[in-house]
N, C-alpha and C positions, 0 to 999 in steps of 0.2 A: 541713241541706244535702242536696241531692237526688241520691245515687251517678249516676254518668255514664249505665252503663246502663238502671237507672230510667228516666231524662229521656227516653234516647234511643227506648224502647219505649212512653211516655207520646205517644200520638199520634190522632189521631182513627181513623184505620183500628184499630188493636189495642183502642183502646176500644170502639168500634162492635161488631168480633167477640166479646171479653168480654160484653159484653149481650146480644147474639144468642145466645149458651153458653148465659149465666144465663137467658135465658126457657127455653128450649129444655128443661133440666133440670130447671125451677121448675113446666113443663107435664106432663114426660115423670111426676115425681113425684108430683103434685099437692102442691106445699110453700102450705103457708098462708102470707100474712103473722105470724099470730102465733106462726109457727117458725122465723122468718128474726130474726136477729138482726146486728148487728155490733157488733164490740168497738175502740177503740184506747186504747193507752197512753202515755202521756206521762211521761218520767223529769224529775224537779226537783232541785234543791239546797237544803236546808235547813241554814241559817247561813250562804249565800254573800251576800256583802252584794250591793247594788243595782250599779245601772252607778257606773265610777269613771272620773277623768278620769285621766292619763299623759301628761305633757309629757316629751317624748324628743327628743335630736337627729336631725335629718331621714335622715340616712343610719345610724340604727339599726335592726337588725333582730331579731325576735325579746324582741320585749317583754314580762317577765315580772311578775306579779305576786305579792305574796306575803299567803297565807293561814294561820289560826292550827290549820287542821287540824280545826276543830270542824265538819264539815259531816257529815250523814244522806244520801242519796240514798233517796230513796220515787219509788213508781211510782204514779201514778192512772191506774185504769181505768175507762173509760166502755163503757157499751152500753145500745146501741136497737135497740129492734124496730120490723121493717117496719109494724106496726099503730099504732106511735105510741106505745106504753109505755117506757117507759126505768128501767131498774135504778138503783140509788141508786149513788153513786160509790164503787169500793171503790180502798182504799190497801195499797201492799204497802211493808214497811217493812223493814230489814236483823232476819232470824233470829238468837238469842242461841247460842251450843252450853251445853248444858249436859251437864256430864262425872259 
């Protein structure tokens, strides 16, 4: 879901000047395509089962589900470069402490 403020700065004018920025500092530099990078990440659930169905009375709210607790959260990251190379996918997984 996309925060309010997000959306509401997501606009063809604030885009348009973002790109104007980015040439403008990508010229003032001289940045190559093959220094330009970007990254996103994606957080997952492992062990959460698939979509479930929930038959509930019409006038219930706040429908809960119930899971066994077994679930990891990892994070995939992607990145590509402006020249068309792309880094292999890397995964970040919950750290152990050791004492």
């Amino acid at each position: 879901m996309l925060e309010e403020c997000r959306a509401m700065s997501l606009n063809p004018t604030v885009v348009r000047q973002f790109f104007v920025m980015l040439e403008s500092v990508i010229k003032e530099y001289e940045i190559q395509p093959k220094n330009m990078y970007n990254m996103d990440e994606k957080g997952i659930q492992l062990g959460m089962a698939g979509r479930i169905t929930v038959v509930v009375d019409r006038d219930q709210r706040g429908v809960q589900t119930i899971a066994n607790g077994n679930r990891e959260l990892v994070t995939i990251l992607e990145c590509l470069c402006a020249d068309g190379d792309a880094l292999a996918p890397s995964f970040v997984f919950q750290g152990q402490r050791r004492d």
